[in-house]
C-alpha positions in Angstrom: 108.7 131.7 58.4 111.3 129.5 58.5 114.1 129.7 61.9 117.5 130.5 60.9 118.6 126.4 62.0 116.5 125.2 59.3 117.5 128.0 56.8 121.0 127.4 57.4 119.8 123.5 57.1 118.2 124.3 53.6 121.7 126.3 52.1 124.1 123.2 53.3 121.9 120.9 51.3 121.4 123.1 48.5 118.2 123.6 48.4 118.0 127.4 48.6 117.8 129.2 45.4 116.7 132.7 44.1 115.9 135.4 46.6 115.9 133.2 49.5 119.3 132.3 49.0 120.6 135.6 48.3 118.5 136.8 51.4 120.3 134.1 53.6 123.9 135.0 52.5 123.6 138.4 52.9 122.3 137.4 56.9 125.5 135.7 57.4 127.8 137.6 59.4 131.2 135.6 57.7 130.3 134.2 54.5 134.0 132.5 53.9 133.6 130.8 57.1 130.3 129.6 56.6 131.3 128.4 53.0 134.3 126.3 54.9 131.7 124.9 57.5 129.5 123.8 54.7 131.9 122.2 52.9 133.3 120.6 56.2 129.4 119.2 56.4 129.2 117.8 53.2 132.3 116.3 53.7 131.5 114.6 56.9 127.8 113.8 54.9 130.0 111.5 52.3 132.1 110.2 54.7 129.5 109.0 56.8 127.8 107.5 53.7 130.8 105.8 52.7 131.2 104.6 55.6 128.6 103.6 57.9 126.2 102.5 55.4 124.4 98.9 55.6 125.7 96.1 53.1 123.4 94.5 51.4 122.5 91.0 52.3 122.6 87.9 50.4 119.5 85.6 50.4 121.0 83.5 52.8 122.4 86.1 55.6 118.8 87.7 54.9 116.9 84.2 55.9 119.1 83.9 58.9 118.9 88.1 60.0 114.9 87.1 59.4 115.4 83.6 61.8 117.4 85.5 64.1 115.1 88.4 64.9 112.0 86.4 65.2 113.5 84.3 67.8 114.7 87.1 70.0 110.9 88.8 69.4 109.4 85.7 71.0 112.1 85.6 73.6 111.1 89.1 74.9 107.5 87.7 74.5 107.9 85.0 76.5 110.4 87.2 79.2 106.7 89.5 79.5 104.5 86.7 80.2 107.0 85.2 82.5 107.0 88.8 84.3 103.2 88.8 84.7 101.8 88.4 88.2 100.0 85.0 89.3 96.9 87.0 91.1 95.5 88.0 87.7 91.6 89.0 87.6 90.2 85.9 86.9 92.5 83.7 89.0 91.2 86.3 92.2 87.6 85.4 90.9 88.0 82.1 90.8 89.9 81.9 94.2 87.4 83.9 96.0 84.5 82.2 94.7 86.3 78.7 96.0 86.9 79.9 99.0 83.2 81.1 99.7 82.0 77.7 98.3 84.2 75.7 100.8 83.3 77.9 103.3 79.8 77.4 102.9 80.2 73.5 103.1 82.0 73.6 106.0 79.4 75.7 107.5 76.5 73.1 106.6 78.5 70.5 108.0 78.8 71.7 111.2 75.2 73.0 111.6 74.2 69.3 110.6 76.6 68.0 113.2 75.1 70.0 116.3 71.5 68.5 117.2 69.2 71.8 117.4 66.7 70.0 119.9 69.7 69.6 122.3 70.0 72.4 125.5 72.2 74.7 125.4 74.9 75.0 128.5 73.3 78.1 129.4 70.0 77.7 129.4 68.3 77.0 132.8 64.9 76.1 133.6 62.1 78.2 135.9 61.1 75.2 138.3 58.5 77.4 140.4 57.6 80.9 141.5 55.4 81.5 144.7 54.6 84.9 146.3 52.7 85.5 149.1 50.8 88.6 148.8 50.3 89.3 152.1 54.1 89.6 153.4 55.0 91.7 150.3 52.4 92.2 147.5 55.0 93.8 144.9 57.8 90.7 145.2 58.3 88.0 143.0 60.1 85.0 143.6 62.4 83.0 140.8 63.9 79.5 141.1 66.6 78.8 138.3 68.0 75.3 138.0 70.9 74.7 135.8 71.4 70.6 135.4 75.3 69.9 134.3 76.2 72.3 137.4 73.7 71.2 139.7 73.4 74.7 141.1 69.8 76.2 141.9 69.3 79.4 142.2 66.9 81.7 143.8 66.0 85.0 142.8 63.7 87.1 144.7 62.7 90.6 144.2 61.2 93.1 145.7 60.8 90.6 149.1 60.7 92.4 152.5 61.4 88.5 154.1 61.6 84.9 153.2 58.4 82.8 153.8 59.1 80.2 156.4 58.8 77.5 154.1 61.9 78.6 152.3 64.0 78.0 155.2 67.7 76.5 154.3 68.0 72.8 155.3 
């Protein structure tokens, strides 16, 4: 079922006929008005025809139109490339993997530089421990020496009082 617009469409170009058309006109609520609009329409069709319509090319303005077009297609090409980012995909790929590579050199190079048999700063060594079970039989005694310092430290647990031998000098 056709709306009225494209009806109305149909009768202006003239391509109702029969009962369809007789149909239509007898819809129209002003016929001599919408006979003047029509011919208003086809009217304005010719005009516009006569008017506005493309003339035609010669060879020559053809080549050049042709020239002229392909240049401005690959100037918007080249305006869209120019407008894409720098971090594409594979450029962040490539960058990350770099970076993990020159990390990992630098990180054999300084585990090559550092001796591993060397002592670290805060290591200390246990010179002696001595208890003497009968002053207090659940004590232990610790002496921690610590060489770039050249402190000494003594740790004692559990030690109800210092053997005599222990004395400061």
């Amino acid at each position: 079922m056709k709306t009225f617009e494209e009806k109305w469409t149909a009768w202006v170009d003239g391509q109702l006929n029969g009962r369809e058309l007789s149909e239509f006109e007898a819809s129209l609520p002003n016929k001599a008005a919408a006979e003047a609009e029509k011919a208003g329409a086809l009217k304005l069709g010719e005009l516009l025809k006569r008017e506005l319509s493309a003339r035609t090319l010669t060879n020559e303005e053809f080549f050049s139109h042709q020239l002229r077009e392909n240049i401005v297609r690959r100037c918007d090409a080249g305006a869209r490339e120019a407008r894409s980012t720098w971090w594409t995909i594979p450029r962040l790929l490539w960058t990350g993997a770099a970076s993990l590579a020159v990390f990992l050199v630098f990180t054999v190079v300084v585990m090559h530089e550092k001796n591993p048999a060397e002592e670290s700063q805060y290591l200390t060594q246990i010179l002696n421990a001595r208890v003497d079970p009968v002053v207090s039989p659940n004590a232990s005694l610790s002496i921690f020496k610590v060489k770039q310092d050249r402190v000494t430290v003594l740790w004692t647990e559990g030690l109800q009082s210092l053997p005599a031998d222990y004395a400061a000098k």
